[in-house]
C-alpha positions in Angstrom: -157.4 -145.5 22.0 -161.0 -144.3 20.7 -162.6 -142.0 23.0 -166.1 -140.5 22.8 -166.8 -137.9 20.2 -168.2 -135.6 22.5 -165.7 -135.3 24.6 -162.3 -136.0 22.4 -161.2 -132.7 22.1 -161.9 -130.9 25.3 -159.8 -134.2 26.8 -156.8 -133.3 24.4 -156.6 -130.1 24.8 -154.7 -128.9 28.2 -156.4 -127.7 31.0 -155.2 -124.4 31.2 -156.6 -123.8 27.7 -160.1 -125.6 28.6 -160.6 -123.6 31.9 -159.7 -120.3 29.7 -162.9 -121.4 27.2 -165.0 -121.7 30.1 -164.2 -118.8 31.9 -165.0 -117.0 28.4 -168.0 -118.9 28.1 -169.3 -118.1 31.6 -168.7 -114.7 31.0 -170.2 -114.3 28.2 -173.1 -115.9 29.8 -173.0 -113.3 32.9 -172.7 -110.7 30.1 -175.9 -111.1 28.0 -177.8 -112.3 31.1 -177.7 -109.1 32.6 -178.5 -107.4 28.8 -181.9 -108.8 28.4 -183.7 -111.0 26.1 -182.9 -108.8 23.0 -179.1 -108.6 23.8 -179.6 -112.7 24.3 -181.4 -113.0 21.1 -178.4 -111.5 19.4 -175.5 -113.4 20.7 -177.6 -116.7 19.9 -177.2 -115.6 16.3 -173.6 -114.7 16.4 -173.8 -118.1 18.5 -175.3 -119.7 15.0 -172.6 -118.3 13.2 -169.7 -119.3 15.3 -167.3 -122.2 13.6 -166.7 -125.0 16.0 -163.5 -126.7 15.8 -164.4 -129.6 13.6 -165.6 -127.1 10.9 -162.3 -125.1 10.9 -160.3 -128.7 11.0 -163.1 -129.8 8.2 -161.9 -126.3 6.1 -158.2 -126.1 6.6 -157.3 -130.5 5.9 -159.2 -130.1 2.4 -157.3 -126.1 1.5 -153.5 -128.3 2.8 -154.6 -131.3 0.7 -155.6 -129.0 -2.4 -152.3 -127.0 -2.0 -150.3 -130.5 -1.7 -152.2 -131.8 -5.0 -152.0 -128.7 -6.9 -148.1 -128.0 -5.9 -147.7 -131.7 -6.4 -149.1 -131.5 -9.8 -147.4 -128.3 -11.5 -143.5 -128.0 -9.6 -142.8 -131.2 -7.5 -144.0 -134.5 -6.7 -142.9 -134.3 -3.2 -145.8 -131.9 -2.1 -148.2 -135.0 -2.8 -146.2 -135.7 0.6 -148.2 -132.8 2.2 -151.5 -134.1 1.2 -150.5 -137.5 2.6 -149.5 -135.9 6.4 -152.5 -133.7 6.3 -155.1 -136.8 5.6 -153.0 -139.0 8.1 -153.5 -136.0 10.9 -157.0 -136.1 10.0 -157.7 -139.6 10.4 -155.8 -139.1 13.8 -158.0 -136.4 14.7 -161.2 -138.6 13.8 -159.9 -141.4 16.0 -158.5 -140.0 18.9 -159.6 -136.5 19.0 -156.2 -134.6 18.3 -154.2 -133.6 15.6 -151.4 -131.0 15.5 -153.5 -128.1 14.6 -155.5 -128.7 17.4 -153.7 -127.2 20.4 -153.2 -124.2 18.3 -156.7 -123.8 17.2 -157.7 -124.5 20.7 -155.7 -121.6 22.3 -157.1 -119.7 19.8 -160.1 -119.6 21.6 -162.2 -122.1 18.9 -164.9 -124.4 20.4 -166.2 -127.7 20.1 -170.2 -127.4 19.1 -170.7 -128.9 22.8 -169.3 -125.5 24.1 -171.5 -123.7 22.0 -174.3 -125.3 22.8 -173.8 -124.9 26.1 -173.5 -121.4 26.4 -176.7 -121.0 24.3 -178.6 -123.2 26.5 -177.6 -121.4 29.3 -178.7 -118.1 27.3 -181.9 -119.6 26.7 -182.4 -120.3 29.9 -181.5 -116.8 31.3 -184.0 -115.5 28.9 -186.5 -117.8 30.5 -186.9 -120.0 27.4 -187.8 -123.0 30.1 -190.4 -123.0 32.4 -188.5 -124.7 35.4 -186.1 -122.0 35.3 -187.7 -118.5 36.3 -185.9 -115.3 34.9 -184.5 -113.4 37.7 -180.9 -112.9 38.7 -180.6 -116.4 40.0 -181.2 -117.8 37.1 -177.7 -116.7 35.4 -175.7 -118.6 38.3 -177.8 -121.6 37.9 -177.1 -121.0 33.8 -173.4 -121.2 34.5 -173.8 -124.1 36.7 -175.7 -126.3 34.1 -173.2 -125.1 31.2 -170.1 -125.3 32.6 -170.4 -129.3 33.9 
């Protein structure tokens, strides 16, 4: 079954591992709030910086597929079988939103882009980048709130 892109890896990866990504992600939110706009302006660049998960799945099918090629190529014609597996996982992964690497990468603490973004609109708003948002210490709660649905 197709599900939607936004959400097809958050709703294959377990919930233990989710609520761990959020509870980072709302601290990290608490964190900077409390540092000021220059800390904020800060982690929005490591925030530009960070690899979601479909950029590390996007780097690591292509580096498995080259290996499989290459091996396939110069010692033995069953590594083309690697190439095959990986490209079949990735098509999986494109489909349904999982593929074996996944759960692993997930634990590892990697993010969709929708995670990201929602910690750095909740950043943005604790810096009081939005005018129906004021600045003060209620601000980070309601922050949380709206990044964390």
């Amino acid at each position: 079954m197709l599900t939607k892109t936004a959400d097809r890896v958050a709703d294959n990866t377990c919930e233990e591992t989710n609520a761990r990504i959020r509870r980072q992600t709302e601290a990290n939110i608490e964190h900077y709030g409390r540092m000021g706009a220059q800390a904020i302006t800060r982690r929005l660049n490591e925030l530009d910086a960070e690899w979601d998960i479909e950029r590390c799945l996007e780097t690591v099918a292509p580096i498995l597929t080259l290996t499989g090629i290459g091996l396939g190529i110069t010692t033995n014609k069953r590594w083309f079988f690697l190439s095959a597996v990986v490209q079949g996982f990735f098509l999986q992964h494109a489909l349904q939103g999982w593929c074996p690497p996944i759960p692993v990468m997930r634990r590892l603490g990697i993010r969709t882009t929708q995670e990201i973004e929602s910690e750095r609109i909740a950043l943005k708003v604790c810096r009081g980048d939005f005018a129906n948002f004021s600045a003060d210490g209620g601000s980070t709660r309601q922050a949380i709130n709206a990044a964390t649905r």
